[in-house]
C-alpha positions in Angstrom: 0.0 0.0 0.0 1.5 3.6 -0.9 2.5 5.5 2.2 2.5 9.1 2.7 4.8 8.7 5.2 8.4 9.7 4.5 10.6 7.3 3.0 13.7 5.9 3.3 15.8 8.3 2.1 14.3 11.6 3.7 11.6 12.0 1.3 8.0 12.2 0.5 7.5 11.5 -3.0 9.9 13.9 -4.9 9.9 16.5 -1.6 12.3 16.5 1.6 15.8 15.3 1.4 18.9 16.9 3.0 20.5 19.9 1.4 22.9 21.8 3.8 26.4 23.2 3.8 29.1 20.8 4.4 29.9 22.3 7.7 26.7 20.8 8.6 26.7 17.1 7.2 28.2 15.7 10.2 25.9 17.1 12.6 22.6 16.7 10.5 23.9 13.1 9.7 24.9 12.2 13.4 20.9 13.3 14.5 19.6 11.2 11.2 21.5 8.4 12.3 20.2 8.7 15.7 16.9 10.1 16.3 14.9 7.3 15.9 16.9 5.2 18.3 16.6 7.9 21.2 13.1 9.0 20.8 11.9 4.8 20.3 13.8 4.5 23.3 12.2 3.9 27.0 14.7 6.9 28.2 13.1 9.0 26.4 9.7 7.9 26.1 9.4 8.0 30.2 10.8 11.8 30.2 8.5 12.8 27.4 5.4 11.0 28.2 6.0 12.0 32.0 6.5 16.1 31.2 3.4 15.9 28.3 0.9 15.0 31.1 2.4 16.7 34.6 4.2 19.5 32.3 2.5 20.2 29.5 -1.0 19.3 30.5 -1.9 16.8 27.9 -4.5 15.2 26.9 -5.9 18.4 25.6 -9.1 17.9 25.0 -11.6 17.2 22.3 -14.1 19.5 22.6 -17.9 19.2 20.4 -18.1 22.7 19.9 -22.6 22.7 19.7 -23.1 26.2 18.1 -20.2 25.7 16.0 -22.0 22.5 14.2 -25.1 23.8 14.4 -23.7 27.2 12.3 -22.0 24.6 9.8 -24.7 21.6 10.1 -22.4 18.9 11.2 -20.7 18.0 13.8 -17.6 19.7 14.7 -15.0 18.8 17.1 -12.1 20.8 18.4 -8.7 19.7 19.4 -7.7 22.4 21.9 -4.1 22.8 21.6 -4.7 26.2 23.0 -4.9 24.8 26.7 -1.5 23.2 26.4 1.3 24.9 28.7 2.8 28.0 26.8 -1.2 28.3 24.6 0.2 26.0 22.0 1.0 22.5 20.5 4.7 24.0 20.2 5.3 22.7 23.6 5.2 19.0 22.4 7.7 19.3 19.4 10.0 21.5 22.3 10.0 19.2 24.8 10.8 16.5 22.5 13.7 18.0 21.0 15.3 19.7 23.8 15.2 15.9 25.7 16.8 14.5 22.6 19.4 17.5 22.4 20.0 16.5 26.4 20.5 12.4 25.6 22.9 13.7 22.7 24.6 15.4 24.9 24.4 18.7 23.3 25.2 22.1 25.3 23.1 24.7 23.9 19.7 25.2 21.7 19.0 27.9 19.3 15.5 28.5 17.9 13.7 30.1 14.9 10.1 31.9 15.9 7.8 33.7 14.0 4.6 34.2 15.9 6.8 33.9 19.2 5.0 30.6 20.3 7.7 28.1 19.4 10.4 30.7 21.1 8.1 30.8 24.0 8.1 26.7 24.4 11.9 26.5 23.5 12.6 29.0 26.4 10.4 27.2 28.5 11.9 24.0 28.0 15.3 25.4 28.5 14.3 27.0 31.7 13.1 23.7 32.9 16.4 21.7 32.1 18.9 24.6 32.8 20.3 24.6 29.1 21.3 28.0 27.3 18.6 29.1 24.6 19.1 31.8 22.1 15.9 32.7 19.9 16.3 34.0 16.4 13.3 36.1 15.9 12.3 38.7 12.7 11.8 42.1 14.0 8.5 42.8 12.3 7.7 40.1 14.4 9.2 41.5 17.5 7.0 44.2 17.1 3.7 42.9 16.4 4.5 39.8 19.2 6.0 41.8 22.0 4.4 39.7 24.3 5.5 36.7 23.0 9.3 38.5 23.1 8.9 39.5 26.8 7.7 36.2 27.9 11.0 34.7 26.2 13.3 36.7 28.2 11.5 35.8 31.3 12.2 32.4 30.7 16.2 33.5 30.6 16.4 33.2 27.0 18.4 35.6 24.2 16.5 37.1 21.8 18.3 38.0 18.7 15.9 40.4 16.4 16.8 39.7 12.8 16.5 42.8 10.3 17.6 41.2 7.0 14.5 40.9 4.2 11.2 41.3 5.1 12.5 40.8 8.9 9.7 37.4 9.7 10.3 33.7 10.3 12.3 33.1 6.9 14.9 35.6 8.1 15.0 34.2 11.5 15.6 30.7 10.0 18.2 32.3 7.7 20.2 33.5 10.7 19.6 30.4 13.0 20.9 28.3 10.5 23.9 30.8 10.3 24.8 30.2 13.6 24.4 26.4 13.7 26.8 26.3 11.2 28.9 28.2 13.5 28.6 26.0 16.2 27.7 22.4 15.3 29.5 20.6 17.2 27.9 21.8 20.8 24.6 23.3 19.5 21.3 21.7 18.8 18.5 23.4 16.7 15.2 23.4 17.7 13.5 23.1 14.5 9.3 24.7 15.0 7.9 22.8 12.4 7.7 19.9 9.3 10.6 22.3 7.5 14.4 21.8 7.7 16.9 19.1 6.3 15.6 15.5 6.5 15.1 14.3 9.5 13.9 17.4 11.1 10.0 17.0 8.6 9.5 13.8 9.9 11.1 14.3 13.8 8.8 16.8 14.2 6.2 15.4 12.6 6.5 12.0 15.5 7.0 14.5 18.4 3.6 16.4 17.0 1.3 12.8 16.6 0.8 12.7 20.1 -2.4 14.9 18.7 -3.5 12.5 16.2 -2.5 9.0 18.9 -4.9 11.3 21.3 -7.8 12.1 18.6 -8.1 8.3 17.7 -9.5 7.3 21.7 -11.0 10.6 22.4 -13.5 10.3 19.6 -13.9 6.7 20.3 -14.8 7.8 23.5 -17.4 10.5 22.3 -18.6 8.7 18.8 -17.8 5.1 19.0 -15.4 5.4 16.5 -12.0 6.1 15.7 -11.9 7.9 12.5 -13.7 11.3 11.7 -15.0 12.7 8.4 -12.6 15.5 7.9 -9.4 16.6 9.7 -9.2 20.4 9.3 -5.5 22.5 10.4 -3.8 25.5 9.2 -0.7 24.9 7.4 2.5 27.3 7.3 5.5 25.2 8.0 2.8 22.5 9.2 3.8 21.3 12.4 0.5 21.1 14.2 -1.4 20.1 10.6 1.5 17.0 10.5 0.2 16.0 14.4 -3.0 16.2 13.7 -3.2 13.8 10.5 0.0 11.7 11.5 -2.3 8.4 12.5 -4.7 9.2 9.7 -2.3 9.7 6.8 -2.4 6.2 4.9 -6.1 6.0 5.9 -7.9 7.8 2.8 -11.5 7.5 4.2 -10.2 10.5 6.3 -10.3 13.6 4.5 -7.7 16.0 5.4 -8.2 19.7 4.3 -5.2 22.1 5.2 -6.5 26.1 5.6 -2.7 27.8 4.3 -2.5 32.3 4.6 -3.8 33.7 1.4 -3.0 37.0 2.8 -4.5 39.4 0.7 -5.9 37.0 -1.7 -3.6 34.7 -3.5 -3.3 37.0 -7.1 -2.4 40.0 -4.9 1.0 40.2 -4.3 0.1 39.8 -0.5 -0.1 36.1 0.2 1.6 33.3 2.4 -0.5 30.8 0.0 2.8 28.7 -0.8 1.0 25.7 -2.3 -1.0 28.2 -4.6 1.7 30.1 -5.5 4.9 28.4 -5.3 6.9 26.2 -7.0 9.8 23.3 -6.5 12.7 25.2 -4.7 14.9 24.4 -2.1 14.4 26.5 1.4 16.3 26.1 4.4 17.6 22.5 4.1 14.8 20.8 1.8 13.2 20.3 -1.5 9.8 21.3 -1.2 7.4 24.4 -3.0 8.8 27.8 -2.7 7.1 30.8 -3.4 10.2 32.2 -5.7 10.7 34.2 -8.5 12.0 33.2 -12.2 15.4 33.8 -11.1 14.9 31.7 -7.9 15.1 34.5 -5.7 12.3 33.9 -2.4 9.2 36.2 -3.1 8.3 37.7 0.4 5.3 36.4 2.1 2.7 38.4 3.3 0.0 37.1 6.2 -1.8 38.9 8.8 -0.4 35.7 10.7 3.1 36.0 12.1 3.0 32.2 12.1 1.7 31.0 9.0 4.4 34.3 7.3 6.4 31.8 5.5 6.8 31.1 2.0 7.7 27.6 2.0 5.9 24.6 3.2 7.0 21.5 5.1 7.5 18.5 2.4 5.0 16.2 3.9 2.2 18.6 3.0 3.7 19.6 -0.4 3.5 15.8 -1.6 0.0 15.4 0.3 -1.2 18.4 -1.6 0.7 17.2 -5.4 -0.9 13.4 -4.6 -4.4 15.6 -3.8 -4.6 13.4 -0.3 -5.4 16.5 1.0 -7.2 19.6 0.3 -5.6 22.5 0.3 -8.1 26.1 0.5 -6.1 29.6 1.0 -7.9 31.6 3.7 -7.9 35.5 3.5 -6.8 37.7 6.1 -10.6 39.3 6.1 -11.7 35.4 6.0 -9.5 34.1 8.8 -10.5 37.2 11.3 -14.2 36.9 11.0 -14.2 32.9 11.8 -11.8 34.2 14.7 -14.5 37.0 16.1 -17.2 33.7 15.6 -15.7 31.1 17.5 -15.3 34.1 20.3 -18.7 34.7 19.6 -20.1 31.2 19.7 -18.1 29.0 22.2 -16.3 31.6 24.1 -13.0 30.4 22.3 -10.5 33.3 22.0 -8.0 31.4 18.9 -4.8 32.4 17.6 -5.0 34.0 14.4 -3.1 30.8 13.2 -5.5 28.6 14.1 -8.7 31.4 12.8 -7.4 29.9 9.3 -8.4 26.6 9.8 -11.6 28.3 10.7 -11.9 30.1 8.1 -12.1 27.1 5.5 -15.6 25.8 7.5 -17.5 27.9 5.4 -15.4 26.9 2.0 -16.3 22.7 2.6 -20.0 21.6 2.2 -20.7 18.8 5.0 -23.4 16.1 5.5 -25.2 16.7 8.4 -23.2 13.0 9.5 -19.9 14.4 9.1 -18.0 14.2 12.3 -15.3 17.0 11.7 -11.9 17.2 14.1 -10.6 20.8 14.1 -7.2 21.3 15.6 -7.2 24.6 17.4 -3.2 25.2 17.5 -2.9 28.2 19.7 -4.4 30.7 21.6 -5.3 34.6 20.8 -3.7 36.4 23.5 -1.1 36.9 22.0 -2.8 38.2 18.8 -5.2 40.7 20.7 -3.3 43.9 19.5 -3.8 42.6 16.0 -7.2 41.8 16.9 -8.5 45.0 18.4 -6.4 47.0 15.7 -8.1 44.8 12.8 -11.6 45.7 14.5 -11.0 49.5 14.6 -9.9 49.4 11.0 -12.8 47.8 9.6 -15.2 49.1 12.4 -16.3 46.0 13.9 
């Protein structure tokens, strides 16, 4: 049976693979050669499992969201990701890494962050197991996640604001990946999400199922049955979209539908809408879609998400998207706020703007009134309610 899972060799169909300065091959090939082994281990299997539930606060719980399903006229479940310690699922992928970095005996972690979350869980993790953290962070997205920024250095962490390009997450990964290569002997990178040299897309990817491995008993639990209808995420690099479909991958009588930033609208000039727009590049260690020009030079991306702001995608989700196992629908800025002001509206829910995508494409996807849909809410909107409040005096909300 064809898998969807990554092969092999580091690769999903013709995306993922390894491309890195030779200054990194050792490193990048010690951790390929070894990740599996540690994180299969019991070691680390008893540290994670222990710090997910007594740290993290997992399960998180699967919520039937009434109004919600009543609105859209099925039944719709949300995976609240948003009660996790730090208001996001990038606490699971951190604490995995930052274990793994500790069992390979490395010294000190760097990070990439764009909407501040993963930053915020890499600090925290740090702080917890006394280990030196230094955050690479875009300074648009300093600015617009100070929060996020002052949380970080709380926690004891560095936080380096990068001012190259467009100054978002790309940048940040640009000068992360500057410094590994500066220090890869001692330091371990903290990848956020499904992007990166093979095998950070997949390593990521297993830290992240714990969403899936949790959705499978909940809804058996609640409906008597395993498998939903739909699986519905938003997609940037695609961390929490790859945790949330990880169990249901091979199984095609789930259908996955992945809610990516259109920005502006995808013909605008404005967009984050990679798998629209881009085409087969190779960003930050991988083969995957790119939004590029002719000349292969990286076309900026443009969201009114600091963590969808990205324009590449994580490989799984560029082969899931070219084999059409999933759906892919860009979401508006205008589209993504309003299904953000709903959910506030109808279950009290405050999301994070990331997570108001995957909202968004409820209205684009015509349910039975049988469906059983599983929405993964990734994080919560505190840390968006500047954005919010100044999005709501601008249109007059």
């Amino acid at each position: 049976m064809k898998s969807f899972h990554v092969d092999q060799n580091g690769f999903y169909g013709e995306f993922g693979g390894a491309y890195i300065p030779e200054i990194l091959y050792k490193t990048v090939e010690d951790l390929k050669r070894n990740y599996l082994r540690v994180i299969e281990s019991d070691t680390f299997q008893q540290e994670f499992r222990k710090l997910l539930r007594d740290y993290a606060g997992r399960p998180s719980s699967l919520y039937l969201a009434k109004r919600l399903s009543e609105k859209y006229g099925c039944k719709i479940y949300l995976k609240r990701e948003d009660l996790n310690h730090t208001g996001a699922h990038k606490i699971n992928n951190a604490l995995g890494q930052v274990i793994l970095a500790k069992l390979l005996e490395k010294k000190r972690i760097i990070a990439e962050t764009g909407a501040g979350q993963h930053g915020v869980a890499t600090a925290t993790v740090c702080a917890l197991m006394n280990l030196p953290c230094r955050v690479y962070m875009g300074a648009t997205d300093v600015k617009r996640q100070h929060s996020n920024v002052e949380r970080m250095k709380m926690l004891g962490a560095e936080v380096f604001p990068v001012t190259s390009g467009n100054m978002t997450l790309k940048d940040a990964t640009n000068e992360a990946i500057r410094d590994w290569c500066c220090h890869p002997s001692d330091t371990f990178y903290v990848i956020g999400s499904t992007v990166g040299p093979h095998p950070y897309p997949d390593m990521v990817a297993r830290l992240q199922s714990v969403i899936s491995e949790e959705i499978k008993w909940q809804l058996k639990e609640q409906e008597g049955r395993e498998n939903p209808d739909y699986l519905i995420a938003c997609v940037g690099g695609g961390s929490n979209a790859a945790g949330t479909i990880y169990h249901y991958i091979d199984n095609e009588n789930v259908k996955i539908v992945l809610a990516e930033a259109g920005g502006k609208g995808v013909d605008s000039g404005y967009t984050a809408a990679t798998i629209q727009c881009g085409t087969l590049g190779i960003l930050h260690g991988s083969k995957t879609l790119v939004m590029q020009n002719e000349d292969g030079q990286i076309v900026e991306p443009y969201s009114i998400s600091a963590g969808l702001d990205y324009p590449g995608i994580g490989p799984i989700h560029a082969n899931l998207a070219k084999e059409h196992r999933a759906t892919v629908l860009a979401i508006n800025d205008d589209e993504a706020m309003e299904a953000a002001f709903e959910l506030t509206r109808l279950e009290g829910i405050i999301p994070a703007i990331e997570s108001a995508h995957a909202l968004g494409a409820l209205k684009k996807v015509k349910f039975e009134p049988t469906d059983v849909v599983v929405l993964t809410v990734s994080g919560r909107g505190d840390k968006d309610l500047e954005t919010y409040l100044a999005y709501n005096k601008n249109t007059n909300k």
